[in-house]
Residue frames relative to the residue before (quaternion, step in Angstrom):
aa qw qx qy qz dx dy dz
X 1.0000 0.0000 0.0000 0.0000 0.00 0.00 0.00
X 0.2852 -0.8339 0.4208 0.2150 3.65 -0.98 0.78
X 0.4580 -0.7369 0.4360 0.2390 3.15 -0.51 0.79
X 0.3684 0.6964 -0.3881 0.4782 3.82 1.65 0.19
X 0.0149 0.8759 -0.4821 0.0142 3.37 -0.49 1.65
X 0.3655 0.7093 -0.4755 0.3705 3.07 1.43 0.54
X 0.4728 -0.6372 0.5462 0.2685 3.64 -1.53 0.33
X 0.0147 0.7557 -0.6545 0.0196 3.54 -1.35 0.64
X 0.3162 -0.6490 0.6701 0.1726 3.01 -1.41 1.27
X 0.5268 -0.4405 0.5913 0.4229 3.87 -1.97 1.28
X 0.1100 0.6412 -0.7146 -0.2571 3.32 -1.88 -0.32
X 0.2768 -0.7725 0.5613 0.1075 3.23 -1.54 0.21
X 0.1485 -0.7538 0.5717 0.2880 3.85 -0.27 1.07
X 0.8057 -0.3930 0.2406 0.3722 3.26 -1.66 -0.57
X 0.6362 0.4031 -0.4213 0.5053 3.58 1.15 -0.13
X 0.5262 -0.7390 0.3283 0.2630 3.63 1.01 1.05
X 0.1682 0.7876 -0.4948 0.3266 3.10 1.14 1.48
X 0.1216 -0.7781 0.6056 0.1137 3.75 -0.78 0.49
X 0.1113 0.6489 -0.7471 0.0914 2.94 -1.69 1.24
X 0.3690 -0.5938 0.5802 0.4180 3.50 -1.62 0.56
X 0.1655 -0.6991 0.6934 0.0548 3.41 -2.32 -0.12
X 0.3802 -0.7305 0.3576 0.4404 3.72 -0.25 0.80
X 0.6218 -0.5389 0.4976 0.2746 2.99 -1.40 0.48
X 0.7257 0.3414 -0.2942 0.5199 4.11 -0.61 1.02
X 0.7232 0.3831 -0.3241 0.4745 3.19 1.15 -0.21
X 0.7452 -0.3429 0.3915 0.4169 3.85 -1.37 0.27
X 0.3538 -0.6394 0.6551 0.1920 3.02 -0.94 0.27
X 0.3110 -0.7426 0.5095 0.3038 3.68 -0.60 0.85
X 0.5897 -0.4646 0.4630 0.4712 3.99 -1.39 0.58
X 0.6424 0.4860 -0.4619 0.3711 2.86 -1.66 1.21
X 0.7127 0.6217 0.0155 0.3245 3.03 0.94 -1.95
X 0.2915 0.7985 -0.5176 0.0973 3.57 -0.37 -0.08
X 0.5627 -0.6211 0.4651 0.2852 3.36 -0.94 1.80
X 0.5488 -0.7127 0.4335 0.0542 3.40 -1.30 1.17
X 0.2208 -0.7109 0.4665 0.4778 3.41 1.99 -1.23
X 0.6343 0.3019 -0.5820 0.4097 3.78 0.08 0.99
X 0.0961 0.8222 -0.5452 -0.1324 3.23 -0.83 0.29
X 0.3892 0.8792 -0.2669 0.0658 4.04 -0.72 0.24
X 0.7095 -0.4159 -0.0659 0.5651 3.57 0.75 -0.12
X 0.6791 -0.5372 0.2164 0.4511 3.31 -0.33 0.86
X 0.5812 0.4082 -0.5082 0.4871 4.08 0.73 -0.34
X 0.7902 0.3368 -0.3033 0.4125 3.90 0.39 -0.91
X 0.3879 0.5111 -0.5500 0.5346 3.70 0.73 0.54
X 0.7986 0.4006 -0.2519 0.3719 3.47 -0.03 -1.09
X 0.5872 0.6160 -0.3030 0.4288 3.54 1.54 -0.25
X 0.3393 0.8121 -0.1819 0.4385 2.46 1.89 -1.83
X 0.7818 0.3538 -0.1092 0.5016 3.41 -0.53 -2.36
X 0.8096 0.4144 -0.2539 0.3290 4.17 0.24 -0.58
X 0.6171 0.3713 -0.3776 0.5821 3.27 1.55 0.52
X 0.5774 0.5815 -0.3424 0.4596 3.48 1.13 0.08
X 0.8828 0.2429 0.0282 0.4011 3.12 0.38 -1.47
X 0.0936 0.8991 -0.4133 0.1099 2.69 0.81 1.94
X 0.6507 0.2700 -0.2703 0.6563 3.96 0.79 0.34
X 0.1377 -0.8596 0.4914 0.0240 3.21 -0.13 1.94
X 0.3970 0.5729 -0.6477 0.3075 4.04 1.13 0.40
X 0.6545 -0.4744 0.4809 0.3395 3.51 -1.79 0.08
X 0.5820 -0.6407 0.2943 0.4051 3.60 -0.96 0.79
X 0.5646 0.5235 -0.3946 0.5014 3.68 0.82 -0.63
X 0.6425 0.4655 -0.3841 0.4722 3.48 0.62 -0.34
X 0.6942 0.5215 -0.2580 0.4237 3.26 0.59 -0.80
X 0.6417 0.6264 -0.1790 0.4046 3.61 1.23 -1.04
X 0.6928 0.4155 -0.2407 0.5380 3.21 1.78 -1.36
X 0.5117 0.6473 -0.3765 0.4213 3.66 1.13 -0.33
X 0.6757 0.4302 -0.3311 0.4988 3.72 1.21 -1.02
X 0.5410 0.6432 -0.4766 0.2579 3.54 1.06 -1.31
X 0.5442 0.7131 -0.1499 0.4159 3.37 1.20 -2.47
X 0.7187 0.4949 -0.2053 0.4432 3.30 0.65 -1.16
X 0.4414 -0.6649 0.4686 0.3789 3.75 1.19 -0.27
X 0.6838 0.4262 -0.4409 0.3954 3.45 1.09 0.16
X 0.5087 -0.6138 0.4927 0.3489 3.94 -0.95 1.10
X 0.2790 0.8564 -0.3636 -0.2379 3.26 -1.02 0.34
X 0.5005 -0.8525 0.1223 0.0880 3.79 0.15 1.58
């Protein structure tokens, strides 16, 4: 259990990666708050029930393409 009482909001960039970030501060370019935010153990829970196929989307996209399936 962490002892880190600060709040953090999940974000997600565009290859639908997830990471947390403290709450009050900028987000960094790229980035964009996710809509959970809360203490850093349930963000990170948060990020492990979401983000279940952890390659990057473009990766993922060329795997379907390869696959014979179009995807748009």
């Amino acid at each position: 259990m962490s002892t880190d009482e600060r709040t953090y909001l999940v974000v997600r960039n565009h290859e639908d990666q997830y990471s947390i970030w403290p709450a009050g501060q900028d987000v960094p370019a790229g980035w964009a708050a996710e809509g959970f935010d809360g203490p850093k153990d349930a963000c990170l829970a948060h990020i492990a029930e979401v983000w279940t196929d952890l390659r990057p989307l473009s990766l993922r996209r060329a795997a379907v393409v390869e696959g014979g399936v179009h995807v748009g």
